[in-house]
The first five atom37 places (N, CA, C, CB, O) and aatype in JSON, in Angstrom:
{
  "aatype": [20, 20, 20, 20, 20, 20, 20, 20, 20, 20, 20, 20, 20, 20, 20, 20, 20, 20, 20, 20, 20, 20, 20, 20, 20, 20, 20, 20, 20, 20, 20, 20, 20, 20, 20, 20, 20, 20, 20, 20, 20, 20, 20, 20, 20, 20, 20, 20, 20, 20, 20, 20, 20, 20, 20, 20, 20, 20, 20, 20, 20, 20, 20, 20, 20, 20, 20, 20, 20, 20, 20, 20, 20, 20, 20, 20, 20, 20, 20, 20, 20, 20, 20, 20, 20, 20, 20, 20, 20, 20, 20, 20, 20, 20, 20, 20, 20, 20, 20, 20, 20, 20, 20, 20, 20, 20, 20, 20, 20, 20, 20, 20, 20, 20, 20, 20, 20, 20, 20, 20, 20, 20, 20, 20, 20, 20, 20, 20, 20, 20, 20, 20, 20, 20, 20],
  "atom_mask": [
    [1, 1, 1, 1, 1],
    [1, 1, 1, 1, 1],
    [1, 1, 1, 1, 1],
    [1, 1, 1, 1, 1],
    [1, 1, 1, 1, 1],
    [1, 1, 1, 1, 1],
    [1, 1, 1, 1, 1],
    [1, 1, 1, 1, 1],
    [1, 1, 1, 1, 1],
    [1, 1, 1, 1, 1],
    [1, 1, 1, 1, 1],
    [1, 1, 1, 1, 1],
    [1, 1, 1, 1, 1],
    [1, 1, 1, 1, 1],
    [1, 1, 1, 1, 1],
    [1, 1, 1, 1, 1],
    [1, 1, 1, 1, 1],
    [1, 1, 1, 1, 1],
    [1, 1, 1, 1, 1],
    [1, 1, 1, 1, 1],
    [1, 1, 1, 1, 1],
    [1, 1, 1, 1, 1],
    [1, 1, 1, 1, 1],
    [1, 1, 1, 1, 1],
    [1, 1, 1, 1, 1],
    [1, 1, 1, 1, 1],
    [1, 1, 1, 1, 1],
    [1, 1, 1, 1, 1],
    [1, 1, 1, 1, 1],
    [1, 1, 1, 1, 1],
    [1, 1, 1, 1, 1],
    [1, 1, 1, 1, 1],
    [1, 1, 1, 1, 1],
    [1, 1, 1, 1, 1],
    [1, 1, 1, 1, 1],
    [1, 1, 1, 1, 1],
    [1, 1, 1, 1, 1],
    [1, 1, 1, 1, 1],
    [1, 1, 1, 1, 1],
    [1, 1, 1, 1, 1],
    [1, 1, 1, 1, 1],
    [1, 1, 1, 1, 1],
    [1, 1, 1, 1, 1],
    [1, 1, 1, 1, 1],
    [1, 1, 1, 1, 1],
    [1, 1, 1, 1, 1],
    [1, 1, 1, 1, 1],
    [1, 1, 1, 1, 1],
    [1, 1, 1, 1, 1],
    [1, 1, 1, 1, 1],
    [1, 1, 1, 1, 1],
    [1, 1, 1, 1, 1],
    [1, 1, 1, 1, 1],
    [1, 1, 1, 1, 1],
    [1, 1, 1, 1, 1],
    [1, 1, 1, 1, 1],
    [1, 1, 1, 1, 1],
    [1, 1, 1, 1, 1],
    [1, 1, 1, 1, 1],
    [1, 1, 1, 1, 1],
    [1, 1, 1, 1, 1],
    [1, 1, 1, 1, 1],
    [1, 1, 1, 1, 1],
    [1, 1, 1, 1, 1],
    [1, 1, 1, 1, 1],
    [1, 1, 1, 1, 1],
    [1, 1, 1, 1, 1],
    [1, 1, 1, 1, 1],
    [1, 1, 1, 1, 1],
    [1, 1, 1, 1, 1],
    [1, 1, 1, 1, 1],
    [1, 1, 1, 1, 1],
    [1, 1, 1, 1, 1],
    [1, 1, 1, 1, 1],
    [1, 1, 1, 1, 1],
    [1, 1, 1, 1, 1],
    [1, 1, 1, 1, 1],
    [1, 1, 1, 1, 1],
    [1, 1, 1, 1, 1],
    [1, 1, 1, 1, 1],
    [1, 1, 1, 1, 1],
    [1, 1, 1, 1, 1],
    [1, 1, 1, 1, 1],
    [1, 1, 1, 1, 1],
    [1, 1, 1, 1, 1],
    [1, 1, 1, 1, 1],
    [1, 1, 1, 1, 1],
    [1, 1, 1, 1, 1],
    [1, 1, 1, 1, 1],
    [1, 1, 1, 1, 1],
    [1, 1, 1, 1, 1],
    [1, 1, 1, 1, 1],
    [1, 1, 1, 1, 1],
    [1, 1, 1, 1, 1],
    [1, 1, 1, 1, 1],
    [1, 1, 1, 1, 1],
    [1, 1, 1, 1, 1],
    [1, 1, 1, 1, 1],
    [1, 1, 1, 1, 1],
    [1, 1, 1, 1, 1],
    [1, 1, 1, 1, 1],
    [1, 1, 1, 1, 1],
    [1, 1, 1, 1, 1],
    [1, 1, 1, 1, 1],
    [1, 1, 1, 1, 1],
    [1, 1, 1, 1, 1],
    [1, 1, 1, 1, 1],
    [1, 1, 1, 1, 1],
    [1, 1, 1, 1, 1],
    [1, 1, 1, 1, 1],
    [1, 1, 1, 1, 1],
    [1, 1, 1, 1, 1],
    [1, 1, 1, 1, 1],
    [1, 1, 1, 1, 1],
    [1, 1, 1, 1, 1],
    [1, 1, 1, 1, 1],
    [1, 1, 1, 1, 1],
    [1, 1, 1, 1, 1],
    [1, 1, 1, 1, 1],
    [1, 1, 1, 1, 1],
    [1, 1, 1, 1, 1],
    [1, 1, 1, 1, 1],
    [1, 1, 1, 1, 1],
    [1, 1, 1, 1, 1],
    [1, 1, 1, 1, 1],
    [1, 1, 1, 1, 1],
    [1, 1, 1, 1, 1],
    [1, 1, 1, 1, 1],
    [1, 1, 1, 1, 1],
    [1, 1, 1, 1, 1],
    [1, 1, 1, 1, 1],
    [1, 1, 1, 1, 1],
    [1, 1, 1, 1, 1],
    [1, 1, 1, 1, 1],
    [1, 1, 1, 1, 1]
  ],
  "atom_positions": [
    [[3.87, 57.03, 130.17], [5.28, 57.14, 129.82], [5.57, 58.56, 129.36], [5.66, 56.1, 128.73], [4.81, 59.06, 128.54]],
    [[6.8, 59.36, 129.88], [6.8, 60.54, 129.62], [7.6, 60.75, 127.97], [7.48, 61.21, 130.91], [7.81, 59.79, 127.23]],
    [[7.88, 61.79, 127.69], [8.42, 62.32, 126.1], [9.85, 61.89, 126.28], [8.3, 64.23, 125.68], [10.22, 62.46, 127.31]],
    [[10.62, 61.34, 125.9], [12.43, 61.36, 125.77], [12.23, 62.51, 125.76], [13.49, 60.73, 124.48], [11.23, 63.18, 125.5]],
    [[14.13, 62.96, 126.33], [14.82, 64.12, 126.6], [14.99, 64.93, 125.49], [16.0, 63.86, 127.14], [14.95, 66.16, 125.53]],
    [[15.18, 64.22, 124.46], [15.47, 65.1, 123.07], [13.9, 65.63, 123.1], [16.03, 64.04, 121.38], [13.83, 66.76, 122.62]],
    [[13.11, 65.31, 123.37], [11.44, 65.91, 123.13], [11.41, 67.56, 124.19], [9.9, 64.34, 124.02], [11.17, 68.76, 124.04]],
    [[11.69, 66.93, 124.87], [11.85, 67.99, 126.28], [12.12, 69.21, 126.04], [12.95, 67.69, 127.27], [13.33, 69.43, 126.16]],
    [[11.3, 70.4, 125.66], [11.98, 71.35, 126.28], [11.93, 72.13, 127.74], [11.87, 72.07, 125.51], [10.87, 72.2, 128.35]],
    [[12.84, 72.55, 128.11], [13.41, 72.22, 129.4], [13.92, 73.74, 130.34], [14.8, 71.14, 129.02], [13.63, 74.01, 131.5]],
    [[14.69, 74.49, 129.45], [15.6, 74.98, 130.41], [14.42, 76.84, 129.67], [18.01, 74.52, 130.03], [13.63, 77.17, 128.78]],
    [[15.11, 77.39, 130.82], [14.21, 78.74, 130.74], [14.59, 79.77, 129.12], [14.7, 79.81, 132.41], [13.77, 80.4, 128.45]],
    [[15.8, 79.67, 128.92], [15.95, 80.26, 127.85], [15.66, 79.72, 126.66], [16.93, 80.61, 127.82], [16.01, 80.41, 125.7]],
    [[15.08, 78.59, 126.41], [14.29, 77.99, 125.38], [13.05, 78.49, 125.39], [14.21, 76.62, 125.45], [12.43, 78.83, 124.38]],
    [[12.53, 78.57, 126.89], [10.93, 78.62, 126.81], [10.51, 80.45, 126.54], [10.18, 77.9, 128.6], [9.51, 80.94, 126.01]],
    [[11.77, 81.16, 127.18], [11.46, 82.4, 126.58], [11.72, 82.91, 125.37], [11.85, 83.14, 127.17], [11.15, 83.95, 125.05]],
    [[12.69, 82.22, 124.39], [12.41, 81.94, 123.13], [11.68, 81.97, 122.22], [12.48, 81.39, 123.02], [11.72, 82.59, 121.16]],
    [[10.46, 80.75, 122.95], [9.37, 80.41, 122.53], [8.46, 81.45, 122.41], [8.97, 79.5, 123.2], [7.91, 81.83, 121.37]],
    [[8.28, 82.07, 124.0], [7.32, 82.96, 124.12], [7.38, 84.71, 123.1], [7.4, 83.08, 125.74], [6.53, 85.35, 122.49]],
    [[8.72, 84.89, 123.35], [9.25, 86.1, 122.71], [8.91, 85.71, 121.2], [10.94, 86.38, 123.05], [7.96, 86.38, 120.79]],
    [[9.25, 85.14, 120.59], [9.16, 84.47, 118.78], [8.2, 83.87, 118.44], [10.12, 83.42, 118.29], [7.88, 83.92, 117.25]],
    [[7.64, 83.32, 119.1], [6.6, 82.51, 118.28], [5.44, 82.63, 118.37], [6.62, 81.38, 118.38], [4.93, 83.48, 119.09]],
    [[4.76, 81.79, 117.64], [2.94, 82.15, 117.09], [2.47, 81.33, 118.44], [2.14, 81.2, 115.08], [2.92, 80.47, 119.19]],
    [[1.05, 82.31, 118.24], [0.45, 82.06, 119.62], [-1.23, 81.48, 118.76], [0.42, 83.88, 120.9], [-1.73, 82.11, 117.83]],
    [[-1.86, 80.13, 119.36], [-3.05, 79.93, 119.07], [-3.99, 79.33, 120.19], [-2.98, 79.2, 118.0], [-3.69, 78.44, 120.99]],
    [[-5.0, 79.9, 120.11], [-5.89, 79.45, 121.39], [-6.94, 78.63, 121.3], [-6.47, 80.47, 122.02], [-7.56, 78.77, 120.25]],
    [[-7.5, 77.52, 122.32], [-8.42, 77.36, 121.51], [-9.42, 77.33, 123.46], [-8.2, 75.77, 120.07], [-9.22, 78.25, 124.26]],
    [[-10.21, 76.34, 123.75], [-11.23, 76.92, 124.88], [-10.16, 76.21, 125.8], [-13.15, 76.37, 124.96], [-9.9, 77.12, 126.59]],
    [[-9.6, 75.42, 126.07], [-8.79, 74.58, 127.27], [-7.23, 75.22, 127.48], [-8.62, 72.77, 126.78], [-6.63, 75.54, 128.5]],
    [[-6.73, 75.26, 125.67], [-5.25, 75.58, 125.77], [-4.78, 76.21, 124.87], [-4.46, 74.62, 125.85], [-5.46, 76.26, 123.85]],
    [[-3.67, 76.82, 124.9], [-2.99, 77.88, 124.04], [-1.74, 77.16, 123.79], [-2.75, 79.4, 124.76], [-1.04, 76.62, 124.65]],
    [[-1.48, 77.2, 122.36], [-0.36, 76.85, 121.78], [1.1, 77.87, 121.07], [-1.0, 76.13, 120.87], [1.2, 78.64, 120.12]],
    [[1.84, 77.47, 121.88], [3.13, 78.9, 121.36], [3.83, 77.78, 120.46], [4.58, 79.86, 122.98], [4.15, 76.76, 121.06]],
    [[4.06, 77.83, 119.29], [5.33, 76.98, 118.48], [6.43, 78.23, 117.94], [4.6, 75.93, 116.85], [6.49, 79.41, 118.26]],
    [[6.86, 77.79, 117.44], [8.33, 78.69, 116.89], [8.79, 77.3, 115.82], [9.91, 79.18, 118.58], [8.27, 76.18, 115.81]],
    [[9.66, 77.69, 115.15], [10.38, 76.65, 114.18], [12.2, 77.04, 114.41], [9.72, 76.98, 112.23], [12.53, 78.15, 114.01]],
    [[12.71, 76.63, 114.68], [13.94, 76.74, 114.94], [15.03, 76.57, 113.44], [14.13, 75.64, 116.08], [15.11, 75.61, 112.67]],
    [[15.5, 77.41, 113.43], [16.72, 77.24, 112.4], [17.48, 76.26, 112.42], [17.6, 78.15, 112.43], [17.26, 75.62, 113.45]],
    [[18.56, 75.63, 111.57], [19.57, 75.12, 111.29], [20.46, 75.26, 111.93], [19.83, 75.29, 110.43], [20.64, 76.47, 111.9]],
    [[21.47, 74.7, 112.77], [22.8, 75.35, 113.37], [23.26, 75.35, 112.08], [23.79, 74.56, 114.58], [23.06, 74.58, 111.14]],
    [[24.45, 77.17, 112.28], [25.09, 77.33, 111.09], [26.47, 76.61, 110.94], [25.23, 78.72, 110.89], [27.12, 76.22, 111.92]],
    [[26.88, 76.44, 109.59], [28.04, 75.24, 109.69], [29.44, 76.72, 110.66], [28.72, 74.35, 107.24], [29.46, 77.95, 110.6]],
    [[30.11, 75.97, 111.21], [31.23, 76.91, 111.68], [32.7, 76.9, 110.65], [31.63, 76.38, 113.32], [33.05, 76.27, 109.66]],
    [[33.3, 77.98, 111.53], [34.33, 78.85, 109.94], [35.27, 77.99, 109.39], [35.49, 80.35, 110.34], [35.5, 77.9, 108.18]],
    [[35.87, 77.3, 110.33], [37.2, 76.22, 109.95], [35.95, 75.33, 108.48], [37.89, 74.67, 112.0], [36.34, 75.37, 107.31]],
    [[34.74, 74.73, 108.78], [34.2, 73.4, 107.6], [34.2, 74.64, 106.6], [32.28, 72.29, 107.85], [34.58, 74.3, 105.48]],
    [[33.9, 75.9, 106.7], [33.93, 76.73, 105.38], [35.35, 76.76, 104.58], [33.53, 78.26, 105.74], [35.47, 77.05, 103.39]],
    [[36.31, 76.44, 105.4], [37.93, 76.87, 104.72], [38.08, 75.3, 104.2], [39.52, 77.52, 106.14], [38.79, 75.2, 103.2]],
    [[37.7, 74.44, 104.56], [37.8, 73.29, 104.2], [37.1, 72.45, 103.31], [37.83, 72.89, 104.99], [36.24, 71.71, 103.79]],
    [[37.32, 72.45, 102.15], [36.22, 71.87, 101.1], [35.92, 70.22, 101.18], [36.78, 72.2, 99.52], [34.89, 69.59, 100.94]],
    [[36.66, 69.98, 101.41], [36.7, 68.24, 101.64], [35.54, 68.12, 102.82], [38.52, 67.51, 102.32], [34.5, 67.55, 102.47]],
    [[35.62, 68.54, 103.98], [34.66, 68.69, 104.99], [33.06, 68.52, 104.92], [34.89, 69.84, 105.38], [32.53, 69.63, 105.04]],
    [[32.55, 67.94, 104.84], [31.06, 67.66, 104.72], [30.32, 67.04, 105.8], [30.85, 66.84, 103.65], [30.32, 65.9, 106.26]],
    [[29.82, 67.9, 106.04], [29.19, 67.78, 107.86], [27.63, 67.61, 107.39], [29.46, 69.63, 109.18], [27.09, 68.63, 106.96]],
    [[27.08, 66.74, 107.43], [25.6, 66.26, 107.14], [25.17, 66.57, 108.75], [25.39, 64.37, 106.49], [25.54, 66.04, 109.8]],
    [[24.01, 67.9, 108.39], [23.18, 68.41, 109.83], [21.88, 67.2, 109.84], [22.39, 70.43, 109.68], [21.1, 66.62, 109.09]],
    [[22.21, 67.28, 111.01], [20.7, 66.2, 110.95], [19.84, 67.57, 111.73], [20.76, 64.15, 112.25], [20.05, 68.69, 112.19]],
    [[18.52, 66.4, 111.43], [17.18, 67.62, 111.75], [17.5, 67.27, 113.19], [15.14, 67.31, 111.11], [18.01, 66.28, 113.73]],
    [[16.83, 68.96, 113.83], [16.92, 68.63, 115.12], [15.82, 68.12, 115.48], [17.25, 69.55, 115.88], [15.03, 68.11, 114.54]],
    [[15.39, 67.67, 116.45], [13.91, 67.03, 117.03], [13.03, 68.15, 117.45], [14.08, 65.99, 118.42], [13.44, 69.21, 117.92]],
    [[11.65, 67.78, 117.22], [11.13, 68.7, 117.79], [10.76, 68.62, 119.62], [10.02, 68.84, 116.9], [10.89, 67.51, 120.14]],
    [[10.48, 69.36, 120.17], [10.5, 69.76, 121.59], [9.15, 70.37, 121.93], [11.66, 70.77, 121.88], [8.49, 71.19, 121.29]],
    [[8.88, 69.71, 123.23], [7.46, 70.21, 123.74], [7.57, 70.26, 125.39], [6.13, 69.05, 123.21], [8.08, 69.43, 126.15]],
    [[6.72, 71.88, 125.76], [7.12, 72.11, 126.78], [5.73, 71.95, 127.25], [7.94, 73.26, 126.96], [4.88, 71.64, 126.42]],
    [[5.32, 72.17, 128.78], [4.07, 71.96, 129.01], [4.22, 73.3, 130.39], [3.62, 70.09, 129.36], [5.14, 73.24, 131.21]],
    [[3.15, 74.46, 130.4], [3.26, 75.42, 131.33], [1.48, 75.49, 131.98], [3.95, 76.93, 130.49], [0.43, 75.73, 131.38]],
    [[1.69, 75.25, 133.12], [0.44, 75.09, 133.77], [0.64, 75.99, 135.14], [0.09, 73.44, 134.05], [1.77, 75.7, 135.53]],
    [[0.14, 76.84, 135.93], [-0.19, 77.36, 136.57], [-0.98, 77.37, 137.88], [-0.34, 77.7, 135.99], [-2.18, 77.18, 137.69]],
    [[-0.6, 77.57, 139.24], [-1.47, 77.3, 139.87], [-3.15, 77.81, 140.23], [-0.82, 77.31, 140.56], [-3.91, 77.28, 141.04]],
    [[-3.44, 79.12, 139.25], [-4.36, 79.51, 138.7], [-5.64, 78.13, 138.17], [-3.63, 80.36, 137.65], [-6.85, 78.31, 138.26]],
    [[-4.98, 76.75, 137.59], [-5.45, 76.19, 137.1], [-6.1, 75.1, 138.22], [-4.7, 75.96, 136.12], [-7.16, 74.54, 137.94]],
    [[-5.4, 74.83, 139.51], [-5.61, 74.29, 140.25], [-4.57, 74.26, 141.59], [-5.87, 73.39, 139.62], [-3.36, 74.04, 141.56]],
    [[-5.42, 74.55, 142.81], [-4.08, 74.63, 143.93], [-4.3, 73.5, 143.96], [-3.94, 75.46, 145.42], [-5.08, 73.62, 144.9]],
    [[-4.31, 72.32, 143.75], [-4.1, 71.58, 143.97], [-3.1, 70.54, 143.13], [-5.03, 71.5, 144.24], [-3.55, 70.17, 142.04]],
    [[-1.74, 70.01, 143.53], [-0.75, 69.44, 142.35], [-0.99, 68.14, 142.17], [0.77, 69.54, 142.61], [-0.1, 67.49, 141.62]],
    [[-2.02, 67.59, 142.5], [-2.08, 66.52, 142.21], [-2.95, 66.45, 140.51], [-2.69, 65.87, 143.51], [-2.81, 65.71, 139.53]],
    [[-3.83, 67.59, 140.82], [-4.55, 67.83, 139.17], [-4.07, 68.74, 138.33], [-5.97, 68.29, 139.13], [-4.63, 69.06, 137.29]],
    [[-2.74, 69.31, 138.84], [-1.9, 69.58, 137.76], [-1.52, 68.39, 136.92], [-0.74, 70.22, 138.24], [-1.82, 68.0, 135.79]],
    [[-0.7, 67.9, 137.98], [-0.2, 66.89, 137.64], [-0.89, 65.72, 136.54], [0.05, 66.49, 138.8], [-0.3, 65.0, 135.74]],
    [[-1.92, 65.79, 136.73], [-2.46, 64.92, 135.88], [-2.6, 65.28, 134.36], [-3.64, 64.64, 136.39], [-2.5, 64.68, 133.29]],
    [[-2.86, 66.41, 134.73], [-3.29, 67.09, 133.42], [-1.91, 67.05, 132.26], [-3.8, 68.85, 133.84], [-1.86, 66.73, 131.07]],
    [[-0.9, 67.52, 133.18], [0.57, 67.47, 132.45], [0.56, 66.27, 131.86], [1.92, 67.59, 133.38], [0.61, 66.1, 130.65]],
    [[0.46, 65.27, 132.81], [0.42, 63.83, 132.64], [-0.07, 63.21, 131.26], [-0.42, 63.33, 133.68], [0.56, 62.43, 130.55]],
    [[-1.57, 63.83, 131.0], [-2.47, 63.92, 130.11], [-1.66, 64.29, 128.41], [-3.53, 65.07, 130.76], [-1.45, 63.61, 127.41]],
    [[-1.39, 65.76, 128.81], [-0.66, 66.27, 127.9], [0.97, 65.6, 127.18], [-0.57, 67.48, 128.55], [1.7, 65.71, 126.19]],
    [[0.9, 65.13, 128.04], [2.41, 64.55, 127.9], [2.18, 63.2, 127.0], [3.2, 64.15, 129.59], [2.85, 63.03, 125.98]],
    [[1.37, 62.4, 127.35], [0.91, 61.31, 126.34], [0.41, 61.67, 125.38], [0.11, 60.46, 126.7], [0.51, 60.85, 124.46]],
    [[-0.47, 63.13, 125.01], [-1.07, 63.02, 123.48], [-0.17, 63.8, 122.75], [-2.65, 63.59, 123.21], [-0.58, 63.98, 121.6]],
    [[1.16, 64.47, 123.04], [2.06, 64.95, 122.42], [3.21, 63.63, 122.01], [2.54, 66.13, 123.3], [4.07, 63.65, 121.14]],
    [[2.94, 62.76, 122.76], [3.47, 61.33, 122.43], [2.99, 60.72, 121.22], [3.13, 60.39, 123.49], [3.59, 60.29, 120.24]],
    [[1.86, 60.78, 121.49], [1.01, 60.08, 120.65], [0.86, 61.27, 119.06], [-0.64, 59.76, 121.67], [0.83, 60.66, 118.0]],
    [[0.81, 62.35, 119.0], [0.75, 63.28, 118.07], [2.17, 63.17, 117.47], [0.33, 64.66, 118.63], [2.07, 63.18, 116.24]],
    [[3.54, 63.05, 117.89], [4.68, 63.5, 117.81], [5.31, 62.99, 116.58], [5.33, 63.23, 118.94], [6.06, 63.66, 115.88]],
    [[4.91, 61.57, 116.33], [5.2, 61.14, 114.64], [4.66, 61.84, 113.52], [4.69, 59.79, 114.29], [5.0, 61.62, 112.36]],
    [[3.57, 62.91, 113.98], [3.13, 63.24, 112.26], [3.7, 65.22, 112.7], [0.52, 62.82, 111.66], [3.56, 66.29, 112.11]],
    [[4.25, 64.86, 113.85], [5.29, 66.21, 113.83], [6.15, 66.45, 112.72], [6.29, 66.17, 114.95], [6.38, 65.57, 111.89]],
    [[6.71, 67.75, 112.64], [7.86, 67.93, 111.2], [8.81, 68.23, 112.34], [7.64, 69.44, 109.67], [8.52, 68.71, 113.43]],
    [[10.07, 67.82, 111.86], [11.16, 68.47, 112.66], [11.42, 69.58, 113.53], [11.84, 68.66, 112.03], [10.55, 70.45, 113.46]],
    [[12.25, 69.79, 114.23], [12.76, 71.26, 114.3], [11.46, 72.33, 115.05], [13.15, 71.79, 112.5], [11.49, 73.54, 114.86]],
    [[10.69, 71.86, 115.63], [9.9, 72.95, 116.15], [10.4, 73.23, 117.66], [8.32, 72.58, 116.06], [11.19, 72.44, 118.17]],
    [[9.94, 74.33, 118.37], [9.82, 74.22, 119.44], [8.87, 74.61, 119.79], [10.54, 74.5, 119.95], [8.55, 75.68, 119.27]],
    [[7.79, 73.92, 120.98], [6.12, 74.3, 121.61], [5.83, 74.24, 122.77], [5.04, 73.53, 121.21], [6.39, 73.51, 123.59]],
    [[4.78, 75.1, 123.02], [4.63, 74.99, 124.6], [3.27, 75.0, 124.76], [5.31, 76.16, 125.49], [2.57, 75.86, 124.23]],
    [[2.7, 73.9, 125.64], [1.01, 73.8, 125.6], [0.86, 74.47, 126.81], [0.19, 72.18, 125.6], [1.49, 74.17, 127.82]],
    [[-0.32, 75.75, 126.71], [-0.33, 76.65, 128.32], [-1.75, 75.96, 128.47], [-0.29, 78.87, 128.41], [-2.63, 75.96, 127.6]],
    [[-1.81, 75.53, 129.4], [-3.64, 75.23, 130.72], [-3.66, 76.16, 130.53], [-3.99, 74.77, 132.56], [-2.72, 76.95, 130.52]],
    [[-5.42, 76.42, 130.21], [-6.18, 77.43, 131.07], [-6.87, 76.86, 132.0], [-7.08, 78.25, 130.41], [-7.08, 75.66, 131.83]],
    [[-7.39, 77.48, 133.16], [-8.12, 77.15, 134.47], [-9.7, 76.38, 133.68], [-8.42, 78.93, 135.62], [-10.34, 75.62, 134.41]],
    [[-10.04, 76.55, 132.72], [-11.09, 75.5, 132.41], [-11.02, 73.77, 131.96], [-11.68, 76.13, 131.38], [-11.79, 72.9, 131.54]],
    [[-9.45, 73.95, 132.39], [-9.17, 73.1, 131.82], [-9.23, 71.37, 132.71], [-7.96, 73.68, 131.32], [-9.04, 70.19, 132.43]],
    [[-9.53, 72.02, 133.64], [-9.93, 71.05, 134.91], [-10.95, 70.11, 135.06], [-10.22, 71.73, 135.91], [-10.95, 69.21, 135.91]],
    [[-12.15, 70.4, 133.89], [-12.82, 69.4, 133.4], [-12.66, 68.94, 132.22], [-13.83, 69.59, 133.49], [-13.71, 68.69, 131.63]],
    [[-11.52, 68.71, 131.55], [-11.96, 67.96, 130.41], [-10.87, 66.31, 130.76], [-11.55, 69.06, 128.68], [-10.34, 65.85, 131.77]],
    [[-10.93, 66.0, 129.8], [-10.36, 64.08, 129.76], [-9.43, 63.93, 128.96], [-11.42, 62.82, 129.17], [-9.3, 64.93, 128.27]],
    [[-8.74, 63.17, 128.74], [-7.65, 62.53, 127.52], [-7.7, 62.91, 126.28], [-7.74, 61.14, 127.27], [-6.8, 63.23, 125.5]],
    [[-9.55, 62.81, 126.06], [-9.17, 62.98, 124.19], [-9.76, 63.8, 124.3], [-9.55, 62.01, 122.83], [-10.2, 64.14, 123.2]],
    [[-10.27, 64.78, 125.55], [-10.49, 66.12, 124.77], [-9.4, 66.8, 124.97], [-11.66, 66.99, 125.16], [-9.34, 67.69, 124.11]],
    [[-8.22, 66.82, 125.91], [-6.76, 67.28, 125.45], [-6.13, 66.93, 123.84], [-5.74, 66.53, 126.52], [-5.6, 67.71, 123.05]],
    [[-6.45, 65.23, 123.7], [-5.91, 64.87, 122.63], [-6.14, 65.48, 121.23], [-6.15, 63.75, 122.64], [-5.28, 65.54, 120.35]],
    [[-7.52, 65.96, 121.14], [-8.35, 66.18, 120.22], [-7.97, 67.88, 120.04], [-9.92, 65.68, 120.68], [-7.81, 68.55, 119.02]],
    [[-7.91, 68.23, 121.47], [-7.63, 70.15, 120.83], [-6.18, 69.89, 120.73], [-8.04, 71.9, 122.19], [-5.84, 70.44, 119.68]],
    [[-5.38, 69.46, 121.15], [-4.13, 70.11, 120.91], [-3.71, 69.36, 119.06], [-2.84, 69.58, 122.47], [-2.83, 69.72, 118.28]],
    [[-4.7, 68.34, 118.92], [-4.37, 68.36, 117.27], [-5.01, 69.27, 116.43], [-4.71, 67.12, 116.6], [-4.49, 69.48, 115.34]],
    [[-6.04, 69.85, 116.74], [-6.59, 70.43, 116.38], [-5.65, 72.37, 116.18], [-7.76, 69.98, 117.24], [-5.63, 73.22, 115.3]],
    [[-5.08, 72.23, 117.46], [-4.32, 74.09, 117.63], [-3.03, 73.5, 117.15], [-4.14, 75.13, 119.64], [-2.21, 74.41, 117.26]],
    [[-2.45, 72.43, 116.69], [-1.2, 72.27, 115.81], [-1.65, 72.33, 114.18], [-0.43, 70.72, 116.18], [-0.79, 72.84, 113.46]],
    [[-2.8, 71.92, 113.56], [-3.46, 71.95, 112.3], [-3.83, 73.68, 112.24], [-4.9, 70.79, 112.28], [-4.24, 74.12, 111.16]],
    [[-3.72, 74.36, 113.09], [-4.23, 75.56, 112.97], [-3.14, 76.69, 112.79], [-5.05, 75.75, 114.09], [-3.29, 77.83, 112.36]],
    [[-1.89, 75.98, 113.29], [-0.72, 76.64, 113.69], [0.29, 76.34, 112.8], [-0.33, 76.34, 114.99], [1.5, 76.5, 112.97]],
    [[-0.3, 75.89, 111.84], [0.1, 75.45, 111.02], [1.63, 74.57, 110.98], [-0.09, 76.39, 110.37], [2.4, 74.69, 110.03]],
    [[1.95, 73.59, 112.32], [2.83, 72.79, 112.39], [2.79, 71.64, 111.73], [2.99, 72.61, 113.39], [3.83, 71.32, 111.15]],
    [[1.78, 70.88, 111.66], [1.46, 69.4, 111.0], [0.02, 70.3, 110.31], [1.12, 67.64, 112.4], [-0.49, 71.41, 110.49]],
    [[-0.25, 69.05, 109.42], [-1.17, 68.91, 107.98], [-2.62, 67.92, 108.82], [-0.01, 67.7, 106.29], [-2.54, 66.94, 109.56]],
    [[-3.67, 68.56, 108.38], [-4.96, 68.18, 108.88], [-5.13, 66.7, 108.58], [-6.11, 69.04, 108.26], [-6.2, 66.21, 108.94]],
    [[-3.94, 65.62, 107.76], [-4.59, 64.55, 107.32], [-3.97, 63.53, 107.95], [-4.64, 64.41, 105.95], [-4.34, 62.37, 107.76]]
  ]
}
């Protein structure tokens, strides 16, 4: 089952965002870019208006997945791998904090490993990246 849309990040000027701003961590399979995204700021009219109370909700956090054909010409083991990735960011995504935005990059070694050794590093390069708490 893939991430809901609010999970998604998606469009190119998010992901260069990401890349331009944010912390970069590596570990032997994959590299992790996060960023933390600000608050939208309240706009000018709720400032002139005191009565006005606009409760921001957190935004969700967002996960992108960038794989390469470097990693495999072949799309069927891209595909999987995304596939892969896409469920343990599922599965990781409740002990997420709000408001981030991330992008998990393949490296070409990444063609032999399995489920929980995706599952296992990418908790591992979010505890490092200091997005979520080791416990």
């Amino acid at each position: 089952m893939a991430l809901s849309k609010t999970n998604r990040l998606r469009s190119r000027h998010d992901f260069n965002a990401v890349y331009r701003k944010g912390r970069r961590r590596k570990s032997q399979y994959l590299t992790l870019v996060v960023r933390q995204r600000l608050p939208a700021a309240s706009s000018h009219d709720d400032e002139l208006n005191p009565l006005a109370t606009v409760a921001i909700a957190p935004e969700p956090t967002r996960v992108g997945i960038s794989i390469s054909q470097k990693v495999s010409k072949r799309a069927v083991v891209r595909n999987r791998i995304k596939r892969w990735l896409r469920v343990a960011a599922r599965v990781l995504l409740p002990r997420f904090p709000t408001g981030w935005d991330m992008i998990v990059i393949v490296h070409p070694e990444a063609t032999q490993c399995d489920y929980r050794q995706f599952l296992q590093e990418l908790e591992q390069l979010l505890i490092k990246a200091e997005v979520c708490d080791g416990h």
